[in-house]
Backbone as CSV, one residue per row, in Angstrom:
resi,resn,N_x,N_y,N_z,CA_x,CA_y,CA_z,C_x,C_y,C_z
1,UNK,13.192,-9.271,-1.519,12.014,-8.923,-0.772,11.995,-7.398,-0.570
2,UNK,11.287,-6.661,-1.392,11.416,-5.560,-1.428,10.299,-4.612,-0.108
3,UNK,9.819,-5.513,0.471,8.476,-5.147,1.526,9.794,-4.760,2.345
4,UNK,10.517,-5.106,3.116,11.329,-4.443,3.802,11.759,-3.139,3.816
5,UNK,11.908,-2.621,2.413,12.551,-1.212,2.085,11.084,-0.647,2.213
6,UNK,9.934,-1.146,1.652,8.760,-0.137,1.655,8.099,0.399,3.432
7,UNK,8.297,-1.381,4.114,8.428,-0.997,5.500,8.880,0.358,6.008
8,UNK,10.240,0.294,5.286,11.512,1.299,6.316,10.540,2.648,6.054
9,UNK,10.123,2.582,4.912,9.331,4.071,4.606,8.416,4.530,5.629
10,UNK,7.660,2.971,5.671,6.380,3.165,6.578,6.683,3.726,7.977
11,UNK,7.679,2.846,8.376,8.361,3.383,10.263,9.098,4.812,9.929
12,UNK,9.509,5.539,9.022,9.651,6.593,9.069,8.814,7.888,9.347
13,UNK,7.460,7.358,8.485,6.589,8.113,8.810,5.928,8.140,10.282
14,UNK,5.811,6.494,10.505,5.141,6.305,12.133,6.179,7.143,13.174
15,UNK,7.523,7.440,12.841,8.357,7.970,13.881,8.110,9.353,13.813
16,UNK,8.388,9.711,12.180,7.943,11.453,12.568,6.599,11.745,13.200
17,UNK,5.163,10.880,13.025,4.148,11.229,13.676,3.787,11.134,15.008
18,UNK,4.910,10.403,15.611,4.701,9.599,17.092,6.126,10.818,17.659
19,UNK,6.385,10.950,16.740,7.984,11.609,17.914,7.538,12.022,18.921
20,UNK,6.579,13.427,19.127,5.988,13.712,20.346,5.275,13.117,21.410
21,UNK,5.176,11.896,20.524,4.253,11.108,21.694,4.823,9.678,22.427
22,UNK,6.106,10.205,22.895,7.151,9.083,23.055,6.591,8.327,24.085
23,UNK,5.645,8.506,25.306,4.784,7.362,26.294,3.489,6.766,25.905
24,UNK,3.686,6.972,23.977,2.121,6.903,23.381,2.063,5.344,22.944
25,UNK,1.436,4.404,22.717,1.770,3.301,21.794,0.497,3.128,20.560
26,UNK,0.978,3.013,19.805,0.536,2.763,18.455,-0.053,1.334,18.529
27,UNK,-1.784,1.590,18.267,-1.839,0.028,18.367,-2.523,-0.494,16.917
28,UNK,-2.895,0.318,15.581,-3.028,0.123,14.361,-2.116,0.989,13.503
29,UNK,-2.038,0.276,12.095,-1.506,0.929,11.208,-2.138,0.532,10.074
30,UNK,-2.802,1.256,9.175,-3.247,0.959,8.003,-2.401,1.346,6.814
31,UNK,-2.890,0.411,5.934,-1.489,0.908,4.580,-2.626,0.572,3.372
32,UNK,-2.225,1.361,2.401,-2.940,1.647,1.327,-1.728,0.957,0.364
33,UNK,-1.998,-0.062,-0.030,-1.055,-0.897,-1.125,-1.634,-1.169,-2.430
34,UNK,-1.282,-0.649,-3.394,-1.549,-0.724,-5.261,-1.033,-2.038,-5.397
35,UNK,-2.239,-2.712,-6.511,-1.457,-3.734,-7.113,-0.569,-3.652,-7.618
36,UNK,0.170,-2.896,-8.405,0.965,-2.611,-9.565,2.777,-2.173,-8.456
37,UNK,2.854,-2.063,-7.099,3.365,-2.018,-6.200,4.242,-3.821,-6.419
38,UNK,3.695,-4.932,-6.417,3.700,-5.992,-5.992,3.716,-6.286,-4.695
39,UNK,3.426,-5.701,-3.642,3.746,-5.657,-2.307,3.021,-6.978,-1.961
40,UNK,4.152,-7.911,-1.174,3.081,-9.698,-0.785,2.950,-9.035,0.470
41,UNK,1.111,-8.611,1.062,0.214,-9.021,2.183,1.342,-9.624,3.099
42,UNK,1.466,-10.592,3.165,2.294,-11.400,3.965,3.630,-10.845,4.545
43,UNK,4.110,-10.626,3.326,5.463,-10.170,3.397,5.667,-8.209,4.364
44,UNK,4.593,-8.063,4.063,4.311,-6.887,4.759,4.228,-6.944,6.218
45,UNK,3.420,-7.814,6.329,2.565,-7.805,7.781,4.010,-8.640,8.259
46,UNK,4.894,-9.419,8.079,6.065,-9.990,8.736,7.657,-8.230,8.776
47,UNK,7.834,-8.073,7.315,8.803,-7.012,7.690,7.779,-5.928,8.851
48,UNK,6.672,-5.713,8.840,5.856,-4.825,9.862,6.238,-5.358,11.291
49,UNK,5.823,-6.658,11.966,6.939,-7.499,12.781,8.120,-6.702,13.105
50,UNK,9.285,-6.984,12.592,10.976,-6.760,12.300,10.621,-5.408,12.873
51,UNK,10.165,-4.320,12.223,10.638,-2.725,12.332,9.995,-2.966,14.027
52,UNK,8.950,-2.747,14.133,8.062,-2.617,15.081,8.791,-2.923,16.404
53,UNK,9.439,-4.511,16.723,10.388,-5.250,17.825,10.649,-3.656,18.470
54,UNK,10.504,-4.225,20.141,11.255,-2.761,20.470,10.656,-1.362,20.247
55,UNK,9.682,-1.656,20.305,8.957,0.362,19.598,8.061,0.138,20.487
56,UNK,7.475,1.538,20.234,5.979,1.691,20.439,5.079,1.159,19.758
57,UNK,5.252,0.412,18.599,4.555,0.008,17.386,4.565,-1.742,17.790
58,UNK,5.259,-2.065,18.763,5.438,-3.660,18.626,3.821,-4.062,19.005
59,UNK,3.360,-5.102,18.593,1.710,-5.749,18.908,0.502,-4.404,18.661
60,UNK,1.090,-3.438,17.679,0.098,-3.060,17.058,-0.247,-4.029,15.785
61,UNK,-1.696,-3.491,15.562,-2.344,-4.044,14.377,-1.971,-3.420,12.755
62,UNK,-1.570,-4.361,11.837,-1.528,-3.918,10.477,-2.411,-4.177,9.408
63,UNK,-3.345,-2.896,9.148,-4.244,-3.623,8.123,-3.467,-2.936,6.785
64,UNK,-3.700,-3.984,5.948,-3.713,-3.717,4.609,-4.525,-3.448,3.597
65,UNK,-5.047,-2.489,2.892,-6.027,-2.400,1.744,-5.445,-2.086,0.747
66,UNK,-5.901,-3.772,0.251,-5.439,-3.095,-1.234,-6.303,-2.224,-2.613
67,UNK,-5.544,-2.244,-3.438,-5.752,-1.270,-4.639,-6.140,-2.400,-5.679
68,UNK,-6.903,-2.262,-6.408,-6.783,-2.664,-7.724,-6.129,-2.282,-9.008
69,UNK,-5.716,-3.077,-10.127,-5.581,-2.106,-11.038,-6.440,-1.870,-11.938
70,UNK,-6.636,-0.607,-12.013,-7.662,0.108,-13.102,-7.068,0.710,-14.215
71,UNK,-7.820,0.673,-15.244,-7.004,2.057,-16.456,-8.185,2.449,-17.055
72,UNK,-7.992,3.643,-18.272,-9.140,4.106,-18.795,-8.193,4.030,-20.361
73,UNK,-9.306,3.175,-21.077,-8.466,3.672,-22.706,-9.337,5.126,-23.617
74,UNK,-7.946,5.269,-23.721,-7.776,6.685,-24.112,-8.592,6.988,-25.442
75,UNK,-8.709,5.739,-26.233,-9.258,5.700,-27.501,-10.492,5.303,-27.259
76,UNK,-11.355,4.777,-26.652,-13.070,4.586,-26.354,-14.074,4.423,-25.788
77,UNK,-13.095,5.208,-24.262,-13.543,5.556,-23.099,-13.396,4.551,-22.184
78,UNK,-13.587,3.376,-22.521,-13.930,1.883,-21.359,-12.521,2.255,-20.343
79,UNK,-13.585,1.861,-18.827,-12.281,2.246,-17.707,-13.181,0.642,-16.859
80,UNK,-12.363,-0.446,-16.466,-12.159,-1.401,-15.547,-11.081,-1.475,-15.190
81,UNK,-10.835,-2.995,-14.505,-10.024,-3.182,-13.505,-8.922,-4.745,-14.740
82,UNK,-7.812,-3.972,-14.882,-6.719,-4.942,-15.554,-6.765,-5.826,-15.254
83,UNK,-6.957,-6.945,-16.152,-6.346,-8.443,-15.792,-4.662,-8.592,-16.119
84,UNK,-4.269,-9.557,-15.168,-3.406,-9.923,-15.507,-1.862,-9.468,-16.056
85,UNK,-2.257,-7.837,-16.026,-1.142,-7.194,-16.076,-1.405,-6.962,-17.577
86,UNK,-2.639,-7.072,-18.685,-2.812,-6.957,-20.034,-3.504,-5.710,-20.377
87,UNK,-2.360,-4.701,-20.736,-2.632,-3.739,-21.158,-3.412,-3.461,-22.399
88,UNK,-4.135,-4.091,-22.565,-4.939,-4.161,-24.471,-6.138,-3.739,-23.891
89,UNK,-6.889,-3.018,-24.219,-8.761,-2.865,-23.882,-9.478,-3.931,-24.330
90,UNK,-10.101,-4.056,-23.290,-10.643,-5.314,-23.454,-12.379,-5.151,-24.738
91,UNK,-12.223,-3.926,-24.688,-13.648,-3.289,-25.177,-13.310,-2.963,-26.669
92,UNK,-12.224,-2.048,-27.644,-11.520,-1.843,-28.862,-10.296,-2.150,-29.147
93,UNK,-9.528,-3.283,-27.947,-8.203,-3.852,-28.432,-7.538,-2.888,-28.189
94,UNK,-7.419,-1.268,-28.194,-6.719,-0.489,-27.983,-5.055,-0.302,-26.979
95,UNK,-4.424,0.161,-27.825,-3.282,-0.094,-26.685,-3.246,1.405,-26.174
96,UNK,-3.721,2.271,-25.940,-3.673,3.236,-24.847,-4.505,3.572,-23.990
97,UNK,-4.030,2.183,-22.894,-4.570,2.281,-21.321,-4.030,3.431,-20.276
98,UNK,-4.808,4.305,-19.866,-4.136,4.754,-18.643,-4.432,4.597,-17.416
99,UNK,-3.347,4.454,-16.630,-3.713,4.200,-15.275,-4.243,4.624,-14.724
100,UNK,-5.352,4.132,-13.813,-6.461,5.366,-12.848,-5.710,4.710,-11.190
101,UNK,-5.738,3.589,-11.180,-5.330,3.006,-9.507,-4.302,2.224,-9.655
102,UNK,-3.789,1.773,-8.811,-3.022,0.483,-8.618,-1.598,0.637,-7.891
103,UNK,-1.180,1.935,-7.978,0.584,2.381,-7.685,0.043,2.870,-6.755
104,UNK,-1.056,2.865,-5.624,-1.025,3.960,-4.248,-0.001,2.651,-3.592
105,UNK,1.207,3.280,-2.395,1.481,2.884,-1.392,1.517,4.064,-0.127
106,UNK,0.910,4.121,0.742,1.069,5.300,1.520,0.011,5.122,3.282
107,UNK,0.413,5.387,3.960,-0.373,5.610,5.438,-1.368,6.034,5.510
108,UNK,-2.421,5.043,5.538,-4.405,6.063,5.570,-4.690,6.434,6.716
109,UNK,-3.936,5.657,8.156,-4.109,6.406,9.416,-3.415,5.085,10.165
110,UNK,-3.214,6.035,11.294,-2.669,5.401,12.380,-3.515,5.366,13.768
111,UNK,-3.459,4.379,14.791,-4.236,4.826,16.046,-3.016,4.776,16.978
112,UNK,-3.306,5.990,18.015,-2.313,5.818,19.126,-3.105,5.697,20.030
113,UNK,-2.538,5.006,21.697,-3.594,5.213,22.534,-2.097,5.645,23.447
């Protein structure tokens, strides 16, 4: 379950941004998650749980948005959203897809009150 380690990232950042605001409590956290991440929704919003216990962060809200994956082939312009993890263009068969989305993981904002 790798949502745990991506967690630890996440409460790192919530600590350096909150340090100063140690009588503050955090009552959202939004996360920007890529498909291509595999991050399970679920599995997030539970290791989010775990870190949180004990913080300023405990019974805040976690939203998740995810990413799709997108690519653009390099050989005939067509840019959608990957199925299935099938790198072929769906438009000239082409095998040089490049990635436009899907690998964001990162903090879009936080609320403190």
């Amino acid at each position: 379950m790798h949502e745990l380690a991506l967690m630890a990232g996440v409460f790192d950042i919530v600590k350096k941004y909150t340090a100063e605001l140690p009588d503050k409590k955090v009552t959202r956290v939004t996360l920007v998650v890529g498909e291509l991440t595999n991050a399970v929704p679920e599995a997030l919003e539970s290791s989010f749980q775990v870190y949180a216990k004990g913080t300023n962060v405990e019974g805040a809200e976690l939203i998740v948005r995810r990413i799709p994956l997108t690519a653009l082939c390099v050989e005939c312009r067509w840019e959608g959203k990957v199925e299935e993890y099938t790198f072929i263009c769906p438009k000239c068969s082409g095998l040089g897809l490049e990635i436009k989305t899907g690998r964001e993981l990162y903090v879009e904002s936080m609320e403190v009150e």
